[in-house]
N, C-alpha and C positions, 0 to 999 in steps of 0.2 A: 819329818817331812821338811824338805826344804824350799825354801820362797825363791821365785826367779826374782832378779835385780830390772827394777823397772825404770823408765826414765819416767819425772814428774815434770808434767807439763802444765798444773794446776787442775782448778776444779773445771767438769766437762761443762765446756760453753753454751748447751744446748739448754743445760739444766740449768744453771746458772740468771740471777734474773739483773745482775751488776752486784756494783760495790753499797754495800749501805752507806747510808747518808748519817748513823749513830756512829760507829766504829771502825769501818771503811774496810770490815772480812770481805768475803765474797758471801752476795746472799742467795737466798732459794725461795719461790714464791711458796714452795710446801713443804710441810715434814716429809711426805715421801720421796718428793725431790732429793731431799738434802742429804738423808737416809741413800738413797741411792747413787749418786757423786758419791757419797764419799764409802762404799762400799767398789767404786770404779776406782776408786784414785788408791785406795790403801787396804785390797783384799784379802780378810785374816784379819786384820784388827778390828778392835771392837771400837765406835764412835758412836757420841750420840749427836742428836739434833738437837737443838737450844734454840729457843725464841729471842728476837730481839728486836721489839717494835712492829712491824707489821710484816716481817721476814724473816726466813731462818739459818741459822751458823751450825756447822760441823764442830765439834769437840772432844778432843780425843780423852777417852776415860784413863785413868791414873788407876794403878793396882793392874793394868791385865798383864800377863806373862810375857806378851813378846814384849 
């Protein structure tokens, strides 16, 4: 199956809650926020949510096939 070629325009702004004040990603006030940007921005791969202080980061997992 093949992926269409998408424009990245970053994480969706709605979800998004700013930049963290620790590391300065983009943060998510939820895991299911974060879970979901980034299931919008890179659909087919697999990422997880990760904690970082009182907000959360997308992380793209290492080993999957694409």
């Amino acid at each position: 199956m093949r992926t269409a070629v998408r424009n990245f325009n970053g994480p969706p702004a709605h979800l998004t809650v700013g930049t963290c004040p620790d590391c300065g990603k983009a943060c998510f006030a939820s895991r299911r926020d974060a879970k979901r940007a980034a299931r919008g921005m890179f659909p087919g791969a697999h990422h997880r949510a990760v904690p970082c202080g009182q907000y959360w980061h997308i992380q793209r997992v290492w080993g999957d096939p694409r």
